[in-house]
Structure formats: structure tokens, C-alpha cells
C-alpha positions, 0 to 999 in steps of 0.5 A, a space after each residue: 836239552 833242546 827241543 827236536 823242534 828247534 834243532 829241526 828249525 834251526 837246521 832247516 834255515 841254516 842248510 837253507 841259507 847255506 843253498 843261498 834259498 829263499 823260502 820260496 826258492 825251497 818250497 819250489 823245489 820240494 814242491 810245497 807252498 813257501 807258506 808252508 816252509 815259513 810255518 816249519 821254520 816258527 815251529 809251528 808246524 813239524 812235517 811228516 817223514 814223507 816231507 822230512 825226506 823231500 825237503 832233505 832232497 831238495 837241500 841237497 842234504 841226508 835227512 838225518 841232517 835236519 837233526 844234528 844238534 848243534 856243537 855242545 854247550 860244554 865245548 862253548 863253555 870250555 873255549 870260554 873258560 880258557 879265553 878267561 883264564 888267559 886274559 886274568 892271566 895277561 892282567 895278573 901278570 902286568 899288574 904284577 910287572 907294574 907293581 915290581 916297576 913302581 917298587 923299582 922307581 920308589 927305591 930307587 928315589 930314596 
């Protein structure tokens, strides 16, 4: 599982950017240093609940947000598994088409 810290890292930068915020433009309008918003998204620092809301408010987002995790790793693996099986399936079938075509032509030169 992934640790709160990351997911709150990871969140924080993604609802950034989607602002189009620079660090600096963030902390301005939470009224924090950016220094202190770099130290947040290196996870060296986890803020308090009190800084949790305002940096929420100032992303234009509910708090909770800050903590949706990420879609799960089975719906990744699952859309990878059925990208795999349909190109083994692609393969298996033109090799087969082309095995069936080199029979043909061999047949038919005897």
C-alpha cells in the first residue's frame, strides 16, 4: 500500500499543476512560504490539519481530495493483461494464417 505521505505528495503536486501553480504561486495563496510547500511535495514534511484545509482552499479542492488514492494497481494490471492477450491473439492467428499459406503454396508446387 502506499504510504499517506506519498499519496498526499503526489495529490498535492497533481491538483497543483492542474491550477497551472507554480510552488510559489501555491504558497502565496495559502499564505505560506514556497519553501515550505517544496518540503511537502519531498515528503519531508506532513502538514497539520489546520494547513491541510488552507492549502485545499487555496487548490480550489475539498480536503479529502489531497488523499484519493490513486486508480488501483488491479484495474492497471487487468487493462494490461487484456492488451497482452489480444496482441498474443493477433500473433497466433497470423502465424497460423501464414503457416496454412505456406502449406497451400507447398501443395500446391507438387
Amino acid at each position: 500500500m502506499t504510504d499517506i505521505r506519498e499519496v498526499l505528495t503526489a495529490n498535492l503536486k497533481e491538483n497543483r499543476r492542474k491550477q497551472g501553480l507554480t510552488q510559489e504561486q501555491l504558497a502565496e495563496k495559502a499564505d505560506v512560504s514556497a519553501h515550505y510547500i517544496a518540503i511537502i511535495e519531498t515528503c519531508k514534511a506532513f502538514p497539520k490539519p489546520e494547513m491541510l484545509e488552507r492549502l485545499a482552499k487555496a487548490l480550489d479542492i475539498e480536503t479529502h481530495q489531497l488523499f484519493a488514492l490513486p486508480p488501483g494497481t488491479d484495474e492497471v494490471f487487468e487493462r494490461l493483461e487484456k492488451n497482452v492477450v489480444a496482441t498474443i491473439e493477433r500473433v497466433v492467428a497470423k502465424s497460423i494464417k501464414d503457416a496454412f499459406a505456406e502449406e497451400s503454396k507447398a501443395k500446391g508446387k507438387t
